[in-house]
Chimera marker file (.cmm) of the C-alpha trace (Angstrom):
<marker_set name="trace">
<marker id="1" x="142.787" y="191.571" z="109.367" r="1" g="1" b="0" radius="0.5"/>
<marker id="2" x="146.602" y="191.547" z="109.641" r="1" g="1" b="0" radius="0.5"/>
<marker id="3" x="148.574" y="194.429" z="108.027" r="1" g="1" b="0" radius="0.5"/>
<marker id="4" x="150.140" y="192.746" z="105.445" r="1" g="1" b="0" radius="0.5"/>
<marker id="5" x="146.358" y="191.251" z="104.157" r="1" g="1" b="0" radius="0.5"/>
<marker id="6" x="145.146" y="195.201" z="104.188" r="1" g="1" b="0" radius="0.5"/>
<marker id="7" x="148.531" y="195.882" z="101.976" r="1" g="1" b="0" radius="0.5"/>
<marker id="8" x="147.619" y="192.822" z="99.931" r="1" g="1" b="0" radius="0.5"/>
<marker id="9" x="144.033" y="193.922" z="99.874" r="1" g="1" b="0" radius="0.5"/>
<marker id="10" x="144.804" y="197.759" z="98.795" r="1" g="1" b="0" radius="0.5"/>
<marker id="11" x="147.410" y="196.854" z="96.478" r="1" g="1" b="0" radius="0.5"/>
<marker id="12" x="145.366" y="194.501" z="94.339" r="1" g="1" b="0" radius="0.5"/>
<marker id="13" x="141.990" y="195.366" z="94.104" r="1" g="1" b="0" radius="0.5"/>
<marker id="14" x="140.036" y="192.953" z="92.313" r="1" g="1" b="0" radius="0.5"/>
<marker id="15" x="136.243" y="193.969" z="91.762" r="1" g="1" b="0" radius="0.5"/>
<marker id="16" x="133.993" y="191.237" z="92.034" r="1" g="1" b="0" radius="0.5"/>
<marker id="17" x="131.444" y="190.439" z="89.628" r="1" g="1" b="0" radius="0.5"/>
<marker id="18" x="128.768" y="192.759" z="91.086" r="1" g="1" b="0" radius="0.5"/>
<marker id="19" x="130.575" y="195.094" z="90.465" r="1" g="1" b="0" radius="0.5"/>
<marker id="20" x="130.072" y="194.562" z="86.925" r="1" g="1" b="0" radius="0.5"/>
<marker id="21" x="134.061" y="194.351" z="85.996" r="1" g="1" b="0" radius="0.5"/>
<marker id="22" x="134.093" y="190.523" z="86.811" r="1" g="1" b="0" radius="0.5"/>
<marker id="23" x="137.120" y="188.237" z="87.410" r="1" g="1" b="0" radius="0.5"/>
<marker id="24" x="141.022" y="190.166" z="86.925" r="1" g="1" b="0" radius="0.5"/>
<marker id="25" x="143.086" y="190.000" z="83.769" r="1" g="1" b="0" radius="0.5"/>
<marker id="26" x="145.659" y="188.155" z="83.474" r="1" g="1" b="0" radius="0.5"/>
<marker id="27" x="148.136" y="190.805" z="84.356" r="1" g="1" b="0" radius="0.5"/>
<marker id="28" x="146.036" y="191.390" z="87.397" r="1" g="1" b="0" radius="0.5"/>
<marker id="29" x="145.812" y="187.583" z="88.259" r="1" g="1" b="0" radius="0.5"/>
<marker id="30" x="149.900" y="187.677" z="87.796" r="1" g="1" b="0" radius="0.5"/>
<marker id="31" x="150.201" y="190.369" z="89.993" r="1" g="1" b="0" radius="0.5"/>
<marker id="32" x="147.748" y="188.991" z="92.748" r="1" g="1" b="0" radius="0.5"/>
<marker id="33" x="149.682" y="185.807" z="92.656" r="1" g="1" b="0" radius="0.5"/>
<marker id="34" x="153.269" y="187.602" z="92.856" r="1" g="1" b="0" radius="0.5"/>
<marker id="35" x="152.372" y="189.481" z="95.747" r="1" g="1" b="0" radius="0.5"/>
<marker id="36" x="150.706" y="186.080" z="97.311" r="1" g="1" b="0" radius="0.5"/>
<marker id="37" x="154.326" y="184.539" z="97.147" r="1" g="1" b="0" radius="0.5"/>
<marker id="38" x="155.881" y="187.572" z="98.344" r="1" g="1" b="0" radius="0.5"/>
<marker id="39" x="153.222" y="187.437" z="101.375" r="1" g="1" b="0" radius="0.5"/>
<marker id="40" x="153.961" y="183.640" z="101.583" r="1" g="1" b="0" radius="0.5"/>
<marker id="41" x="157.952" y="183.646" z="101.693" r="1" g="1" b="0" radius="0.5"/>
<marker id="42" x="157.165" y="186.518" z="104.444" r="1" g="1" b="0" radius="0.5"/>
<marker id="43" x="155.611" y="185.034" z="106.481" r="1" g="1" b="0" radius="0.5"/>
<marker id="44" x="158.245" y="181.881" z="106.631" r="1" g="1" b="0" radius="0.5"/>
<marker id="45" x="160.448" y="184.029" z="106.829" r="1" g="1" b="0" radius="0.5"/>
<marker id="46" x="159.386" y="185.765" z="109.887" r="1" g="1" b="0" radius="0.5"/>
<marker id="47" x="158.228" y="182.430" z="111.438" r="1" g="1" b="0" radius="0.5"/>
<marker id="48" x="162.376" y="181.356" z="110.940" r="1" g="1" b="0" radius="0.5"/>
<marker id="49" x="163.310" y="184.229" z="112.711" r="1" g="1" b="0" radius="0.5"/>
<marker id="50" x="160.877" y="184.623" z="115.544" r="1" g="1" b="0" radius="0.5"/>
<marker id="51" x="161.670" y="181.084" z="115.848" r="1" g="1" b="0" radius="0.5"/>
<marker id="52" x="165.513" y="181.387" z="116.447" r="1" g="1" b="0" radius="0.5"/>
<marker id="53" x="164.862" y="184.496" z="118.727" r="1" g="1" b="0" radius="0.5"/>
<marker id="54" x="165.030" y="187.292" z="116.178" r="1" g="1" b="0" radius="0.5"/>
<marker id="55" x="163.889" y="190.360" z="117.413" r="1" g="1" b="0" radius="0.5"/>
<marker id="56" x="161.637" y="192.433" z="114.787" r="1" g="1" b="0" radius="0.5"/>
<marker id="57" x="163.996" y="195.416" z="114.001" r="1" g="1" b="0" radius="0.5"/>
<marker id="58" x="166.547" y="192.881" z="113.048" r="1" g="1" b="0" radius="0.5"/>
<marker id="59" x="164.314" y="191.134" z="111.048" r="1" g="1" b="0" radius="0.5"/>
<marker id="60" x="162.491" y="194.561" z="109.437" r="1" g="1" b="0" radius="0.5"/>
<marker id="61" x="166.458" y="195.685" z="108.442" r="1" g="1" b="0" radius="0.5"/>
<marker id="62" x="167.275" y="192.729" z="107.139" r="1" g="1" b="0" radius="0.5"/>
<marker id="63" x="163.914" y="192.678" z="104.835" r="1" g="1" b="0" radius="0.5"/>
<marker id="64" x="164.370" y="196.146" z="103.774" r="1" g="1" b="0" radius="0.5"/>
<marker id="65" x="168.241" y="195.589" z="103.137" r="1" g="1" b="0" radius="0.5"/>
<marker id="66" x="167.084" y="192.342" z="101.084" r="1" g="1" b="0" radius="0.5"/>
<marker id="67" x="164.797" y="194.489" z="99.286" r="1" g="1" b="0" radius="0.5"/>
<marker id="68" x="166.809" y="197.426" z="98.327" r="1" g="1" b="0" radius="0.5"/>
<marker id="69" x="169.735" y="194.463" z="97.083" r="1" g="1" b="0" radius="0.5"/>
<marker id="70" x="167.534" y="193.302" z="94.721" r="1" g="1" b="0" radius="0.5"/>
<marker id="71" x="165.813" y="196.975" z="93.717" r="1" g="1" b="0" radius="0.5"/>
<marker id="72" x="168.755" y="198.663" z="92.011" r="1" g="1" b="0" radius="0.5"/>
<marker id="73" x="166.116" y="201.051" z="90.591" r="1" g="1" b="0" radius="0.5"/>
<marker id="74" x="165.088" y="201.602" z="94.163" r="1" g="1" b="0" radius="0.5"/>
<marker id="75" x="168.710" y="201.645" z="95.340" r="1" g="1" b="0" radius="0.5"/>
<marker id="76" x="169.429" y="204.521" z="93.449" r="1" g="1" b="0" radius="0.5"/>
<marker id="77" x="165.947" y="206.515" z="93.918" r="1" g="1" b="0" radius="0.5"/>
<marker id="78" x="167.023" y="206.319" z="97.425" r="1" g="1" b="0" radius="0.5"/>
<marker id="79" x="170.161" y="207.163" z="97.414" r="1" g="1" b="0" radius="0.5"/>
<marker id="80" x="169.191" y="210.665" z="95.067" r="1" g="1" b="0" radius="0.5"/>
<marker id="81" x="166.738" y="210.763" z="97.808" r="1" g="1" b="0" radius="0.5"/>
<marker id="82" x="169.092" y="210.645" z="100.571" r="1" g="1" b="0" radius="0.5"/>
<marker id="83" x="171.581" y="213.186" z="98.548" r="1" g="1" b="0" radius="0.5"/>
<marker id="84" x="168.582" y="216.021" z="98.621" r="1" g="1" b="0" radius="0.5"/>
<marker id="85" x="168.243" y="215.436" z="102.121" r="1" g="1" b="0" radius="0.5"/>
<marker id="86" x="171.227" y="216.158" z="103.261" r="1" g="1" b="0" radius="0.5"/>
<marker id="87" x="172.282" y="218.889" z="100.664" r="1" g="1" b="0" radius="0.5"/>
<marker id="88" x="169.078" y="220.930" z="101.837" r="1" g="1" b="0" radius="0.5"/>
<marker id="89" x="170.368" y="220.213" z="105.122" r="1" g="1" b="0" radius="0.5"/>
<marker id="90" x="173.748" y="221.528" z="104.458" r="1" g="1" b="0" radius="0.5"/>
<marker id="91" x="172.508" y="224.308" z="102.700" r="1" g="1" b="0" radius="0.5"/>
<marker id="92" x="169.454" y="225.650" z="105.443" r="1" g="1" b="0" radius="0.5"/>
<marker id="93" x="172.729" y="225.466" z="107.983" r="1" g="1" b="0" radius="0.5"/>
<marker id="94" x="174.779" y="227.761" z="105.369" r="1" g="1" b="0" radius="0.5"/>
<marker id="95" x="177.575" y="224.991" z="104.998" r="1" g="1" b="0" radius="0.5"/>
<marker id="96" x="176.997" y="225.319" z="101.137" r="1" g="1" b="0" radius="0.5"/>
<marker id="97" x="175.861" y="227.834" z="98.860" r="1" g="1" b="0" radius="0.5"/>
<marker id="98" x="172.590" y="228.248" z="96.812" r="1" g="1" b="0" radius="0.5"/>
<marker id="99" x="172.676" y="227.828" z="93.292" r="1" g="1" b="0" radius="0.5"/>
<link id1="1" id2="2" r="1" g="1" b="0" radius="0.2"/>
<link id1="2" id2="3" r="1" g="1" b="0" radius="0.2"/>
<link id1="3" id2="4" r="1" g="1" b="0" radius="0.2"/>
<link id1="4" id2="5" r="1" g="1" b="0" radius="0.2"/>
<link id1="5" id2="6" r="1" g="1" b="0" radius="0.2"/>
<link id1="6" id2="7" r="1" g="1" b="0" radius="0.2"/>
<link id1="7" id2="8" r="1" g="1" b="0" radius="0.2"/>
<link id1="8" id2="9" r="1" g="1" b="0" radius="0.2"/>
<link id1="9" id2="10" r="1" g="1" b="0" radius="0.2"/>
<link id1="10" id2="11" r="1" g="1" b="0" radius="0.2"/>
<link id1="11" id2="12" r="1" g="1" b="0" radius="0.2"/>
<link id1="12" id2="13" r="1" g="1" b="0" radius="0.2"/>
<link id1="13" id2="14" r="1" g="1" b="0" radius="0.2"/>
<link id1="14" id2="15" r="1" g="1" b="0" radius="0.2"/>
<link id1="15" id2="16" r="1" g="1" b="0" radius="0.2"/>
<link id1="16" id2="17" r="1" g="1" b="0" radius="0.2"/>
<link id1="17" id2="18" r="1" g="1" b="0" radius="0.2"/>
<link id1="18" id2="19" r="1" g="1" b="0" radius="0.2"/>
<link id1="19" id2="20" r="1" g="1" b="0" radius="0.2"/>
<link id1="20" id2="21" r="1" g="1" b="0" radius="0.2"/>
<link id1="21" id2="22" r="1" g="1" b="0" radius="0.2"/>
<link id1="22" id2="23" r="1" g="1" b="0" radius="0.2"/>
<link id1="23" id2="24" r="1" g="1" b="0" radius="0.2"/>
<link id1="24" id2="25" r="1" g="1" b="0" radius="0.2"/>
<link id1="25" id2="26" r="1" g="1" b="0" radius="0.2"/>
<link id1="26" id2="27" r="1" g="1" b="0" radius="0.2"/>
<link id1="27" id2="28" r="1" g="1" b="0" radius="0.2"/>
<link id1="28" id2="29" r="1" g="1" b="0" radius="0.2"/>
<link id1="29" id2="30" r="1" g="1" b="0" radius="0.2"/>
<link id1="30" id2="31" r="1" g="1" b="0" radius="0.2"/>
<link id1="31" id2="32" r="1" g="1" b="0" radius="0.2"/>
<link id1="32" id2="33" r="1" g="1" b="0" radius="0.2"/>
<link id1="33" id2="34" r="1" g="1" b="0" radius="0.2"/>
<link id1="34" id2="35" r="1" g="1" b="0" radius="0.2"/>
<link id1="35" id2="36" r="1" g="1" b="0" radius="0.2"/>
<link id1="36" id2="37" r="1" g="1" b="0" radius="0.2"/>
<link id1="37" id2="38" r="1" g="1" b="0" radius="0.2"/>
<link id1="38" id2="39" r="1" g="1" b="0" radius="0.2"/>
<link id1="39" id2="40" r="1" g="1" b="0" radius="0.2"/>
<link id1="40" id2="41" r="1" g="1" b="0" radius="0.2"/>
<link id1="41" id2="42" r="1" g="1" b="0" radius="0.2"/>
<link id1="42" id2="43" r="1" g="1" b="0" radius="0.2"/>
<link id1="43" id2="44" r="1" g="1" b="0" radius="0.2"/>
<link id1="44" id2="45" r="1" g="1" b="0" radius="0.2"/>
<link id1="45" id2="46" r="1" g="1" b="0" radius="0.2"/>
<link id1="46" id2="47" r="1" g="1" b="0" radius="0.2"/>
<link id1="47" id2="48" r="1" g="1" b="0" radius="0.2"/>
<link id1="48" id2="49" r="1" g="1" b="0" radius="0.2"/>
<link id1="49" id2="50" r="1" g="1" b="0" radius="0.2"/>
<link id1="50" id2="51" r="1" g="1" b="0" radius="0.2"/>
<link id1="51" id2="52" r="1" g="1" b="0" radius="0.2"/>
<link id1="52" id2="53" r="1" g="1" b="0" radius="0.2"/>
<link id1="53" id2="54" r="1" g="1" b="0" radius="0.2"/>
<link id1="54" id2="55" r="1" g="1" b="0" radius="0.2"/>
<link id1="55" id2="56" r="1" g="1" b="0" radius="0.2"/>
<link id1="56" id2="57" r="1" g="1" b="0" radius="0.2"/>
<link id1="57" id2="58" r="1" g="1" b="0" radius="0.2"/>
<link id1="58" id2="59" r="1" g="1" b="0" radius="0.2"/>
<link id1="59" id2="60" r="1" g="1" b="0" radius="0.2"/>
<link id1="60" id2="61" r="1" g="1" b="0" radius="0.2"/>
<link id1="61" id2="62" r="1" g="1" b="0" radius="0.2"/>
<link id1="62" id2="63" r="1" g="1" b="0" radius="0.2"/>
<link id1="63" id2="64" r="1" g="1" b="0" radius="0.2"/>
<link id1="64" id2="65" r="1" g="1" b="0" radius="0.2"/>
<link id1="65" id2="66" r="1" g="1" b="0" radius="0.2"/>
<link id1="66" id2="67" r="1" g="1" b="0" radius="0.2"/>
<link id1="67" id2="68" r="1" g="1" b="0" radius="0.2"/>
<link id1="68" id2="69" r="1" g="1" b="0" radius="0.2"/>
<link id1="69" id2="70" r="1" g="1" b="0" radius="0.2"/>
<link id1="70" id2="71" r="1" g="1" b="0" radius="0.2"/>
<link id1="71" id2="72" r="1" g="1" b="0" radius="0.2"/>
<link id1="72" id2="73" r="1" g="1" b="0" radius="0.2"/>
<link id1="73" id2="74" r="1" g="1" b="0" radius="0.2"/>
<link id1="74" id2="75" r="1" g="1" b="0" radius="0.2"/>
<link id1="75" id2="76" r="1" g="1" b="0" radius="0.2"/>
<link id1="76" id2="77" r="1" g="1" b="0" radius="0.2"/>
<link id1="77" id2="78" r="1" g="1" b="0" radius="0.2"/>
<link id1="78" id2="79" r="1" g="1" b="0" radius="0.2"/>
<link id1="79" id2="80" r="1" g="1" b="0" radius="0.2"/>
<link id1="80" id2="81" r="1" g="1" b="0" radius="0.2"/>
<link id1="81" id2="82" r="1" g="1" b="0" radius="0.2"/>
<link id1="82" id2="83" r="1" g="1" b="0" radius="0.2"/>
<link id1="83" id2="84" r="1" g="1" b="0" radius="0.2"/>
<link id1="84" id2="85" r="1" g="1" b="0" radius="0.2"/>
<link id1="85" id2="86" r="1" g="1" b="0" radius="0.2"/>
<link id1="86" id2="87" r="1" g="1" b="0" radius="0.2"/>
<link id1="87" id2="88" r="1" g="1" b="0" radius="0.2"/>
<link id1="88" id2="89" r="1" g="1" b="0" radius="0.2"/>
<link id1="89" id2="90" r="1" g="1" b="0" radius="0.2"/>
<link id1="90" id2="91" r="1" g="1" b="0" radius="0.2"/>
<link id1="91" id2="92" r="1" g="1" b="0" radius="0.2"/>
<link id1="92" id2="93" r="1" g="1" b="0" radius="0.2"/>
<link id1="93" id2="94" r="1" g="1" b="0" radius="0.2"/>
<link id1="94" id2="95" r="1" g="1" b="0" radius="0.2"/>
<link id1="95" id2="96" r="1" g="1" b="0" radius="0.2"/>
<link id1="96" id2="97" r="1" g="1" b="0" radius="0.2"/>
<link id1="97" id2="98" r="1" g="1" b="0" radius="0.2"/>
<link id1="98" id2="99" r="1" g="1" b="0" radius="0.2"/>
</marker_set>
């Protein structure tokens, strides 16, 4: 199984039948199909680039830059992210004060 079925896999969970919660809502169904076109465009994606000679870390930037463009809520979850870093950084070295 390729890594991006086992992300597909373990971020939609669909029981089956047996399992006696049968077939996924409609939100689920949306969701499952969502991710199935993110998979999709992916994969041509990467198939473009390994075609023209792309090497992966090129192509793994420019997925994650994509990404975070079009995730301002993300964007900005990162960048507080990035802030705490470094100021706990600055702060264990004694550059800045404690509050």
């Amino acid at each position: 199984m390729r890594a991006v079925d086992r992300l597909e896999v373990e971020n939609n969970p669909v029981a089956t039948a047996e399992g006696g919660e049968g077939a996924p809502s409609g939100s689920e169904k949306t969701v499952e199909t969502s991710w199935s076109d993110a998979v999709r465009l992916l994969e041509e994606a990467a198939a473009i680039a390994a075609a023209r000679g792309c090497d992966p870390q090129s192509f793994t930037n420019a997925a994650f830059a994509a990404y975070v463009a079009k995730n301002p809520a993300f964007r900005r979850w990162l960048e507080t992210a990035q802030l705490a870093h470094r100021l706990d950084h600055l702060r264990r070295e004694g550059r800045i004060g404690v509050a």
